[in-house]
KOLTI-638649 format. One record per residue: x, y, z of N, C-alpha, C, O, CB in turn. Coordinates in steps of 0.1 Angstrom, whole numbers, padded with zeros to 4 digits, always signed. Glycine has a CB too. Layout:
! residues N
XYZXYZXYZXYZXYZ ...
//
This chain:
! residues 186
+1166+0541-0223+1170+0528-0216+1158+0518-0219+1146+0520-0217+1172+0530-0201 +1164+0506-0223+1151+0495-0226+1144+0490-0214+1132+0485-0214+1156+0481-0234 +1151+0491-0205+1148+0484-0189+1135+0496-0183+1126+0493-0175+1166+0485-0177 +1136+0506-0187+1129+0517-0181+1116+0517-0190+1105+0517-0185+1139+0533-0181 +1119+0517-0207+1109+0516-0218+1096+0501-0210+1084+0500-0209+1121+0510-0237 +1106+0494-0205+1097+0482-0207+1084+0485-0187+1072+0482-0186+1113+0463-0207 +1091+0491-0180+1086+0495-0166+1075+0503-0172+1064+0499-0168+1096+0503-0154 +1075+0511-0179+1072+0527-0186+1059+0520-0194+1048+0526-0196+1087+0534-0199 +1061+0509-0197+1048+0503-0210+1040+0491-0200+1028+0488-0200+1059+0491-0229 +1050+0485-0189+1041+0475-0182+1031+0485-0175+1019+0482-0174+1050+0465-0170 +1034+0499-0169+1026+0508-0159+1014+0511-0165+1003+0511-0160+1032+0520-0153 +1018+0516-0181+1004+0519-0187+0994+0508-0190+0982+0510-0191+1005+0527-0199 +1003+0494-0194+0993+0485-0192+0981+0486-0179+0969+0489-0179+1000+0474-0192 +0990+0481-0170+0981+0481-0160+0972+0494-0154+0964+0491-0145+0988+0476-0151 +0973+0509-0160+0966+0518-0153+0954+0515-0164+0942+0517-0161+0972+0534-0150 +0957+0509-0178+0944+0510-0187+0938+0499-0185+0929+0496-0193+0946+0512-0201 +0941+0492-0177+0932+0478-0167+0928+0485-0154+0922+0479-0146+0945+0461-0162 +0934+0499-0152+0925+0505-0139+0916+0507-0145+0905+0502-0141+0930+0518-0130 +0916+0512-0155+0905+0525-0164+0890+0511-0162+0880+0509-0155+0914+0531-0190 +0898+0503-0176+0886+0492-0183+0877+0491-0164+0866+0495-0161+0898+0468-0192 +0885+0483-0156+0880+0482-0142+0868+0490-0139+0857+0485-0136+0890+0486-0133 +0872+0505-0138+0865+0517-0134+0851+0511-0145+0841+0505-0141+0876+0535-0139 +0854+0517-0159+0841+0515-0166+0834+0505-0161+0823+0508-0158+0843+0513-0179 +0839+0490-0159+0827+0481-0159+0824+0480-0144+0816+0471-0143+0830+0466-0167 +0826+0485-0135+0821+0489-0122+0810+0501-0120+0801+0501-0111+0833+0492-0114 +0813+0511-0130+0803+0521-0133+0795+0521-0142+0787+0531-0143+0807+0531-0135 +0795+0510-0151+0785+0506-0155+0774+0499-0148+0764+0496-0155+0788+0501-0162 +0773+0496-0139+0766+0489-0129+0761+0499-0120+0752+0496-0112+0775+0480-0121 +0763+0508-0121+0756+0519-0113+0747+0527-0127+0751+0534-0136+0768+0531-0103 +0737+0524-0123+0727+0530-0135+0723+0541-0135+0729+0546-0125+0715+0524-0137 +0713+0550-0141+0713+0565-0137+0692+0563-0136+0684+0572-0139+0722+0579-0152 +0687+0548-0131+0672+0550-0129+0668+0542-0141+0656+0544-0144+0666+0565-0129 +0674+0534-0147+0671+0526-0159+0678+0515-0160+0690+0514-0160+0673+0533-0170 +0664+0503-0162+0665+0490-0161+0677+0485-0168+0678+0492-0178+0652+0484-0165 +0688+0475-0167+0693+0472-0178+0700+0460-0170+0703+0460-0159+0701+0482-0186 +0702+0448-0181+0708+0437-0171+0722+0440-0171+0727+0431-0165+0705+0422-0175 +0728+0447-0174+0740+0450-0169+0741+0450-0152+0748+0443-0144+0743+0465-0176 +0733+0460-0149+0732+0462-0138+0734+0450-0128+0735+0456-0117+0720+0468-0136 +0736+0437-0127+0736+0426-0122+0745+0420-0123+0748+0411-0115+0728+0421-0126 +0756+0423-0138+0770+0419-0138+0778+0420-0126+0776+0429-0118+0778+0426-0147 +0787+0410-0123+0793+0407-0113+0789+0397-0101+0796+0390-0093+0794+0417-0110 +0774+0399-0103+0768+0392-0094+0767+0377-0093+0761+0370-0102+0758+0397-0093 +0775+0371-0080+0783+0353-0083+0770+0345-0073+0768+0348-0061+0807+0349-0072 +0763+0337-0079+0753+0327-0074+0760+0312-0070+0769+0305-0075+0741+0325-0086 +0753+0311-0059+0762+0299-0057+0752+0285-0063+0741+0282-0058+0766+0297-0037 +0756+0279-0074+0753+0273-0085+0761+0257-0077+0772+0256-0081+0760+0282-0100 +0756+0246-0069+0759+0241-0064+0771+0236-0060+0776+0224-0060+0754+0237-0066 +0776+0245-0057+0787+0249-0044+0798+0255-0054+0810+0257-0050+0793+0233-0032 +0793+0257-0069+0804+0266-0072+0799+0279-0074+0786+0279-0074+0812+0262-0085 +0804+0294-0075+0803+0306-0076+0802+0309-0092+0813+0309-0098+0813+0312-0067 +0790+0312-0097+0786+0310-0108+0781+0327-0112+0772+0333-0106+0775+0298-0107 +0787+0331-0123+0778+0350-0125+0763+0342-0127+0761+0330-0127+0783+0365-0145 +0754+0353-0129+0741+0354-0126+0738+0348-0139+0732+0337-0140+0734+0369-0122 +0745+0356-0151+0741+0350-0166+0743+0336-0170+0740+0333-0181+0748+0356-0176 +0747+0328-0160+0751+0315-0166+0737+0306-0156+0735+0294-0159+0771+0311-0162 +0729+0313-0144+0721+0307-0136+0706+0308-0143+0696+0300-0141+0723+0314-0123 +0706+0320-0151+0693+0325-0156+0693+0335-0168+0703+0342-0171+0686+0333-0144 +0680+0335-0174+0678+0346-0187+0674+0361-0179+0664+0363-0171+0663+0340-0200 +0678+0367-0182+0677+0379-0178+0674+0388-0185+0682+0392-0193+0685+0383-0173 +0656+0396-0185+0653+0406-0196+0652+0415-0187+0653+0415-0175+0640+0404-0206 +0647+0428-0199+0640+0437-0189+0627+0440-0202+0626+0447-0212+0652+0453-0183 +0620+0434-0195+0603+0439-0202+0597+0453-0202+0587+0456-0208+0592+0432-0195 +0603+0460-0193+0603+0479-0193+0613+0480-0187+0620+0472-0180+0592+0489-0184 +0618+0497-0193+0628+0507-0182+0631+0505-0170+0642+0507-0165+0624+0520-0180 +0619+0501-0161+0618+0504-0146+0620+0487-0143+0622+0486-0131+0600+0514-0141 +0619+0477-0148+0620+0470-0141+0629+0454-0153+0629+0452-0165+0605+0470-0133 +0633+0448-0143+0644+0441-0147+0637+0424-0143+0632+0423-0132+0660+0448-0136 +0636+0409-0153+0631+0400-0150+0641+0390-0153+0647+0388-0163+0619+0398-0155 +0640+0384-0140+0654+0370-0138+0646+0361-0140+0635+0363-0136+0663+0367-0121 +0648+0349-0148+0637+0337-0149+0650+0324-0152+0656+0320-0162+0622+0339-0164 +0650+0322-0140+0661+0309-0135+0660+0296-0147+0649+0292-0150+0656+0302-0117 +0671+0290-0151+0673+0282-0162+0667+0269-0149+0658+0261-0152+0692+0282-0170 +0671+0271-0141+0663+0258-0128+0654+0265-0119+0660+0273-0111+0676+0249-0116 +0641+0263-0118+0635+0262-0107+0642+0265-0090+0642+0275-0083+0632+0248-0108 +0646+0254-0090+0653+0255-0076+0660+0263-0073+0661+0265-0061+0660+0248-0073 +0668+0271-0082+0680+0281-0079+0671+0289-0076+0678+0287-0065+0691+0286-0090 +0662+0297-0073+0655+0310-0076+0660+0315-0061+0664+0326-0058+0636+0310-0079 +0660+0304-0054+0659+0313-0037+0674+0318-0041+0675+0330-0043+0657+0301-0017 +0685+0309-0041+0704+0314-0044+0703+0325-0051+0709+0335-0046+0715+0303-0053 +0694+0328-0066+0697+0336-0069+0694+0354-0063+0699+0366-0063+0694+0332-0079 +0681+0347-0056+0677+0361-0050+0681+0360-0036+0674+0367-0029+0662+0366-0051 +0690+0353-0030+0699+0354-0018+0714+0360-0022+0722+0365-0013+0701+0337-0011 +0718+0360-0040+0729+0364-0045+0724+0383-0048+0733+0392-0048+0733+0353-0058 +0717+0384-0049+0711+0397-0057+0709+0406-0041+0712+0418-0041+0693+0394-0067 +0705+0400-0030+0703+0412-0016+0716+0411-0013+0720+0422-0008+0693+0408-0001 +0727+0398-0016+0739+0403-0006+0748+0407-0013+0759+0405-0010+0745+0394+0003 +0743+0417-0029+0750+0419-0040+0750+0435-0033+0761+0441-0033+0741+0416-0057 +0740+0442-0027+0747+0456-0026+0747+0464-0036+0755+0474-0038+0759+0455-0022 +0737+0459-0043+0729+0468-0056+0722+0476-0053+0720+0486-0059+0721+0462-0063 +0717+0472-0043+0702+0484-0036+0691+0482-0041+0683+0491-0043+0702+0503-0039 +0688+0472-0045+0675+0469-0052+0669+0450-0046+0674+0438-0046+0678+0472-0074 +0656+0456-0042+0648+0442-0034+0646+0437-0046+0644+0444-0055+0633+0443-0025 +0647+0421-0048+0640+0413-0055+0628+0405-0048+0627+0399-0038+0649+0405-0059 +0615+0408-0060+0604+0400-0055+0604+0388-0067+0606+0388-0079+0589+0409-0053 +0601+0376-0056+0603+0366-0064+0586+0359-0061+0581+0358-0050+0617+0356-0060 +0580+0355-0074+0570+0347-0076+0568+0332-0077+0558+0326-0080+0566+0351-0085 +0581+0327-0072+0582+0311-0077+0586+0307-0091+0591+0296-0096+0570+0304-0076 +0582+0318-0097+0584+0317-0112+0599+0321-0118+0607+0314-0123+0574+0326-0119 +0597+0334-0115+0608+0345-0115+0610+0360-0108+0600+0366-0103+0609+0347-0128 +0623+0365-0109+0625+0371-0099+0625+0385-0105+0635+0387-0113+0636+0366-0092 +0616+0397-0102+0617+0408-0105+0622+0420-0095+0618+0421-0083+0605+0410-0110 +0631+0428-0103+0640+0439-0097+0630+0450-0103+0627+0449-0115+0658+0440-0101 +0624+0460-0094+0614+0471-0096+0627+0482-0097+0633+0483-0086+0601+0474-0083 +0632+0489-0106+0640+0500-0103+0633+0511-0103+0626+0516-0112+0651+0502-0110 +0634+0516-0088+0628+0531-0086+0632+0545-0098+0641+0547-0105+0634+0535-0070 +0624+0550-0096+0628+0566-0106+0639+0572-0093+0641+0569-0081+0610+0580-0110 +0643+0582-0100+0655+0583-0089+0649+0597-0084+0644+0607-0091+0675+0583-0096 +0651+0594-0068+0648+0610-0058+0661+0620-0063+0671+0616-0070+0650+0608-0036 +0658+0630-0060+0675+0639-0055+0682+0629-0052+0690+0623-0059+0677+0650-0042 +0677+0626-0035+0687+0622-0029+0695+0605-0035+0706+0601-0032+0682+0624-0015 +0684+0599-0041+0691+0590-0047+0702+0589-0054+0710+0580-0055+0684+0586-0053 +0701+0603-0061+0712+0607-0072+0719+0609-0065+0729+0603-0069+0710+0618-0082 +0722+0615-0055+0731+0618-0047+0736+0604-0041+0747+0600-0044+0726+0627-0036 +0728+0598-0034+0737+0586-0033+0742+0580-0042+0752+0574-0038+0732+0578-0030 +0740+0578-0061+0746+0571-0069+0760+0581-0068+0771+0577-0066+0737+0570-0082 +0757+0593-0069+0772+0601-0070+0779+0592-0057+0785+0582-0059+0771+0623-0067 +0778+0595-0049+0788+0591-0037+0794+0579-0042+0807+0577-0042+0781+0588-0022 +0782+0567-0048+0792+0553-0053+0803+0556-0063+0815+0552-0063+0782+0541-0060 +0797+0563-0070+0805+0567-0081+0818+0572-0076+0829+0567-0079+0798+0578-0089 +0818+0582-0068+0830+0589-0059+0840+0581-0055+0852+0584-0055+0827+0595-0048 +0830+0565-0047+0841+0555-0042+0847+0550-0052+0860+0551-0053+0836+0543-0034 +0838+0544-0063+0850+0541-0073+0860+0548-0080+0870+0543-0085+0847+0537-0082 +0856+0560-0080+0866+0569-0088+0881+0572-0081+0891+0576-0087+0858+0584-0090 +0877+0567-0065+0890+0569-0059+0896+0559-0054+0906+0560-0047+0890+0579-0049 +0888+0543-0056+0894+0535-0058+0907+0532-0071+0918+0528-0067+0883+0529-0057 +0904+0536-0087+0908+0540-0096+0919+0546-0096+0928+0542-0102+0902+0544-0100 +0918+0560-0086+0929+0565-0088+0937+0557-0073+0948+0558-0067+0927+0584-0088 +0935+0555-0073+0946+0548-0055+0953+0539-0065+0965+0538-0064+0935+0536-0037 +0945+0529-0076+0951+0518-0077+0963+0521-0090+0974+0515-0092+0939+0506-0080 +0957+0536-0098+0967+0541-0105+0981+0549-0097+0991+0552-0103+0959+0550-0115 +0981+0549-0090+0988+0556-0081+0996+0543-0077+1008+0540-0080+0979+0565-0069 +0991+0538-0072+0998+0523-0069+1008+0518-0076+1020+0516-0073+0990+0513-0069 +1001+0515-0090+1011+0515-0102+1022+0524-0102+1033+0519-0101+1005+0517-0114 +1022+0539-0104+1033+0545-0104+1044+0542-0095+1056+0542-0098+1031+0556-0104 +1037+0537-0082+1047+0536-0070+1057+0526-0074+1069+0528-0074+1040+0531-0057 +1048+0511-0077+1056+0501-0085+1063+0506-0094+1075+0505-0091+1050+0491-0090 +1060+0510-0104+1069+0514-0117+1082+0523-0110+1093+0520-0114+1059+0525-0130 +1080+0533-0100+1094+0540-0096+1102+0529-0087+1114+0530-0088+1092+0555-0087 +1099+0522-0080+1103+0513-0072+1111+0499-0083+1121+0493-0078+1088+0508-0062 +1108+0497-0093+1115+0492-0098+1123+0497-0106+1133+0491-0108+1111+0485-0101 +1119+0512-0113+1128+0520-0122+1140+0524-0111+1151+0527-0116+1119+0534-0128 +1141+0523-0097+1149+0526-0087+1160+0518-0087+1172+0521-0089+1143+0525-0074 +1151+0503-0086+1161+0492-0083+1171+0488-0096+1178+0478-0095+1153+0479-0078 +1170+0494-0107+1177+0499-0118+1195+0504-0117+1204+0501-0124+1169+0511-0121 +1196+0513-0104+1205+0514-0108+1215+0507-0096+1225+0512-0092+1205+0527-0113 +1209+0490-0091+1216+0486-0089+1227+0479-0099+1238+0474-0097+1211+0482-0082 +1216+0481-0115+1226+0473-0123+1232+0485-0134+1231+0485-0146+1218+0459-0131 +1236+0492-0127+1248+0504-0137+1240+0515-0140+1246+0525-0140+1254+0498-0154 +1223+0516-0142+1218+0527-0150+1220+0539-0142+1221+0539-0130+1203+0527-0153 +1221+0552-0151+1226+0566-0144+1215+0569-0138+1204+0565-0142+1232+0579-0154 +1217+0580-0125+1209+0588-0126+1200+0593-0129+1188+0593-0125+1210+0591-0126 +1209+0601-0141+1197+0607-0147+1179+0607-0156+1169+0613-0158+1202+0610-0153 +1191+0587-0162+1178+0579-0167+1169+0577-0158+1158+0577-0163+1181+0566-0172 +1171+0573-0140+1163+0573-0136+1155+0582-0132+1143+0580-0134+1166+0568-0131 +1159+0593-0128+1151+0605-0127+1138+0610-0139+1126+0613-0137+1162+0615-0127 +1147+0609-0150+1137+0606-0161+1127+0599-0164+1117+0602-0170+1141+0604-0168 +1131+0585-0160+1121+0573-0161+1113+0579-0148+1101+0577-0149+1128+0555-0160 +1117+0585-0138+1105+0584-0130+1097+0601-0130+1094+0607-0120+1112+0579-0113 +1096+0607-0142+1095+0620-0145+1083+0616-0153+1073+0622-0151+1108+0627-0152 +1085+0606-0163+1076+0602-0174+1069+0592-0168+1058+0588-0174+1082+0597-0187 +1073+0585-0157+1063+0574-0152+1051+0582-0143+1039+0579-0140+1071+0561-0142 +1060+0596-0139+1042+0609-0132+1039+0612-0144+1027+0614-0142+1043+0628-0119 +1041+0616-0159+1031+0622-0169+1021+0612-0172+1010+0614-0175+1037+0627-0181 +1029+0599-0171+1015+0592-0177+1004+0588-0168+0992+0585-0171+1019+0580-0184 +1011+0588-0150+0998+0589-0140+0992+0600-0141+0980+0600-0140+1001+0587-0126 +0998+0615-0145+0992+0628-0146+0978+0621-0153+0967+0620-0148+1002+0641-0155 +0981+0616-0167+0973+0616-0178+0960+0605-0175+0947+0606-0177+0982+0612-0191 +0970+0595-0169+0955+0580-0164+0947+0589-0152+0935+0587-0154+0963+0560-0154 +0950+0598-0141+0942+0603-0135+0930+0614-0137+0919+0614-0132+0949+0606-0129 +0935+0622-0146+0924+0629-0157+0916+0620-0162+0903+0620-0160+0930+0635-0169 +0922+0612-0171+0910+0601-0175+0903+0598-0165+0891+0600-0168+0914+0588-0179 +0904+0595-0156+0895+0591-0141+0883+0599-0139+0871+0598-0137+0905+0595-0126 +0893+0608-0140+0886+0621-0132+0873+0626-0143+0863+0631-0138+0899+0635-0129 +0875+0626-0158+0869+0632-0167+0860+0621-0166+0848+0624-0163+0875+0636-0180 +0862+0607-0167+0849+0595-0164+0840+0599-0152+0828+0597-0152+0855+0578-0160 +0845+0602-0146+0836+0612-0134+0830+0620-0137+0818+0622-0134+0840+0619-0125 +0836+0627-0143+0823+0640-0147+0812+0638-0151+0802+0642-0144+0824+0649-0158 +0812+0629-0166+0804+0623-0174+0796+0617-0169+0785+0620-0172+0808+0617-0181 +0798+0606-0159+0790+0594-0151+0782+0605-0142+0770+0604-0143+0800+0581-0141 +0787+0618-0131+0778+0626-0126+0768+0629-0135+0758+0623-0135+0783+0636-0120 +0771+0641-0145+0764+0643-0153+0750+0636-0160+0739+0641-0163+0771+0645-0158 +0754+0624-0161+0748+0607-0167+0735+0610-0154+0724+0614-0157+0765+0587-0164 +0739+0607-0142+0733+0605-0134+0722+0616-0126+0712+0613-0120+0741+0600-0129 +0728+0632-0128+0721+0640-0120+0709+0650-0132+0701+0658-0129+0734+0651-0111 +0713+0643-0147+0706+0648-0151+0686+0640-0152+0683+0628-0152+0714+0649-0162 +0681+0646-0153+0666+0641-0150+0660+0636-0165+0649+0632-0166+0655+0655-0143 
//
């Protein structure tokens, strides 16, 4: 059925916009090494509009361990490092007037352990939101056969719309592995 083909291809769109999601949220969780990634996402309020960080300032990292914001303006420095504590990164910025340096600690155990747990939230954010999708995809593969489709097509369409959440949840789950691994190794 084309109606079911088309529910069937919108769901995998959107679980592989869960996936992309997942990656660039766990990219941001670093495993103890400087990188300005780590800062993506982060919206400065850039006079009174909500601006990412990269468009406020150059951002290097001059070693592993530590990460240097040096504001395209002067003035922004306090917004940016009022954007960076209420970012929920876990990392203090010290600012010199000049520019603003993120010291990243070497990671404890238990640090690693806390990175796993973030990791955990997202991973089951991911799957909730792939799960979600299937719900939609059967919910409309349902309302299907208000316009004539059999049964059976539906049953089917909603047979193949769990193999391919089977399959986007493994993916999930195997990016988990990797990212623990990534992280608990020393």
């Amino acid at each position: 059925m084309e109606e079911i083909e088309f529910y069937l291809d919108a769901a995998k769109e959107t679980m592989e916009g869960a996936i992309k999601h997942l990656v660039i949220e766990l990219s941001k969780i670093r495993a103890g090494k400087a990188s300005p990634s780590m800062l993506d996402g982060i919206q400065v309020d850039y006079y009174g509009m909500q601006t990412p960080i990269t468009g406020t300032a150059s951002i290097t990292t001059p070693d592993v361990r530590t990460i240097a914001i040096k504001p395209f303006e002067k003035k922004m420095i306090a917004e940016i490092e009022k954007a960076i504590r209420n970012s929920n990164i876990g990392l203090s910025p010290m600012n010199d007037g000049e520019l603003i340096r993120l010291n990243i600690p070497p990671l404890t155990e238990e640090r690693r352990r806390d990175l796993v747990k973030r990791v955990k939230q997202e991973i089951e954010t991911a799957k909730i939101n792939v799960r979600n999708v299937r719900q939609d995809a059967n919910n409309s593969i349902k309302k299907l056969k208000n316009d004539g489709v059999s049964e059976d097509d539906i049953k089917g369409g909603e047979e193949r719309v769990q193999k391919i959440t089977d399959s986007y949840i493994s993916k999930v789950e195997q990016i988990f592995t990797d990212k623990e691994k990534d992280i608990m190794s020393v």
